[in-house]
C-alpha positions as a printed NumPy array, in Angstrom:
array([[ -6.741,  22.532, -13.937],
       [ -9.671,  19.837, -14.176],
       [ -9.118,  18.569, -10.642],
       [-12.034,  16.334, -11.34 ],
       [ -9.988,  14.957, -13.582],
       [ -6.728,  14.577, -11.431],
       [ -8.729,  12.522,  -8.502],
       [-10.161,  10.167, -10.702],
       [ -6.896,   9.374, -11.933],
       [ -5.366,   9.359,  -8.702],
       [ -7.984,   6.867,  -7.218],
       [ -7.662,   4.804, -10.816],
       [ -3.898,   5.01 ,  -9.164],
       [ -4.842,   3.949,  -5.733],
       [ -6.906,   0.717,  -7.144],
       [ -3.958,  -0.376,  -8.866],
       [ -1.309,   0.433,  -6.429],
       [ -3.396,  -2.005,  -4.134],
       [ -5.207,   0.562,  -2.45 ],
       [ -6.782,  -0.425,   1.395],
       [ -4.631,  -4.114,   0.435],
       [ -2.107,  -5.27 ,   3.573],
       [  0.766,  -7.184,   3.378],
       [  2.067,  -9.489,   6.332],
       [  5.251,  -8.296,   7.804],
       [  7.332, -11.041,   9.502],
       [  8.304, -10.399,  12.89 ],
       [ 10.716, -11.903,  15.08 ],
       [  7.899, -14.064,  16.987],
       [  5.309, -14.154,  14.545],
       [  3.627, -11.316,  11.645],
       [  1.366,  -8.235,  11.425],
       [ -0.124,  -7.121,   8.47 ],
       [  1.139,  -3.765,   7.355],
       [ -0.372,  -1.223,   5.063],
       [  2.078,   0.667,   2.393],
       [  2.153,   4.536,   3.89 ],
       [ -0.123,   7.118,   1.679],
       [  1.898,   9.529,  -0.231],
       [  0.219,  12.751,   0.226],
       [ -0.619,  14.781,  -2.426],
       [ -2.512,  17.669,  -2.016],
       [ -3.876,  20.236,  -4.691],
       [ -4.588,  23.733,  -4.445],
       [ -5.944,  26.415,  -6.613],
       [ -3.051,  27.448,  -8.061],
       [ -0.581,  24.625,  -7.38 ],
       [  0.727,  21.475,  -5.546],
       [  2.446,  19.795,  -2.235],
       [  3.682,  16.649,  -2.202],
       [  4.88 ,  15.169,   0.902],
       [  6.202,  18.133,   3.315],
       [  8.046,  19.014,   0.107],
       [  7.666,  22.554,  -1.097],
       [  4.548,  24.424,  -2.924],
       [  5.003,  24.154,  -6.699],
       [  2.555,  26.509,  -8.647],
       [  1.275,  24.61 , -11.544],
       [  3.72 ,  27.392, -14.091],
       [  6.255,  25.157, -12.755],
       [  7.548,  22.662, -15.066],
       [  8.324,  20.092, -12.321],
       [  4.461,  20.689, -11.405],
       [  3.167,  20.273, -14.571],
       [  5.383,  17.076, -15.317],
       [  3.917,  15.471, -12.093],
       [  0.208,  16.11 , -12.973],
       [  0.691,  15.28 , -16.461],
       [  2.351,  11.673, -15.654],
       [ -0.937,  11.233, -13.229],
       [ -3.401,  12.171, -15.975],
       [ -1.251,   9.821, -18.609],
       [ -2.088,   6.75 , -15.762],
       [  1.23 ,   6.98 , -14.161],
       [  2.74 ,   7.102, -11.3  ],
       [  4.727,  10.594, -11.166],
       [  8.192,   9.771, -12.98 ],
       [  9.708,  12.07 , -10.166],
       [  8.887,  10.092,  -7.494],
       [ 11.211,   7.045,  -9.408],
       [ 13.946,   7.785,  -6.944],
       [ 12.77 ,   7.634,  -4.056],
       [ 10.887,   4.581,  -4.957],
       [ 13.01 ,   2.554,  -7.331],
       [ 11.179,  -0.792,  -7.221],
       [  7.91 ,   0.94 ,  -7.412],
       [  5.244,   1.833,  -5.196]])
């Protein structure tokens, strides 16, 4: 695994998601500005976590999918459902 790799894709990611960018929330009463939560994703030697969801070595397909779609420039195809309009 070249996580070297990985993070530069995932910041590449970040930038385009709009990365440190708020957006104003209306508010009964006014606005705030609201930033979009993170969606963790955290790498270890011999596999992943995403969200509280459960440890996937990288042998797993579902794994490998993930990583691969972030390496490719792309948001994880997975994560489609729970985000249909995007991220």
């Amino acid at each position: 695994i070249d996580f070297d790799l990985i993070l530069e894709k995932v910041n590449d990611l970040n930038m385009l998601a709009g990365e440190g960018v708020a957006e104003i929330e209306r508010m009964p009463g006014g606005a705030r500005l609201r930033r979009p939560a993170p969606l963790p994703l955290t790498l270890y030697q011999n596999g992943i976590v995403m969200f509280d969801g459960p440890f996937r070595p990288y042998e797993d397909p579902c794994a490998q999918q993930c990583l691969q779609d972030i390496i490719d420039g792309y948001f994880p195809s997975e994560l489609q459902r729970r985000y249909p309009d995007g991220i």
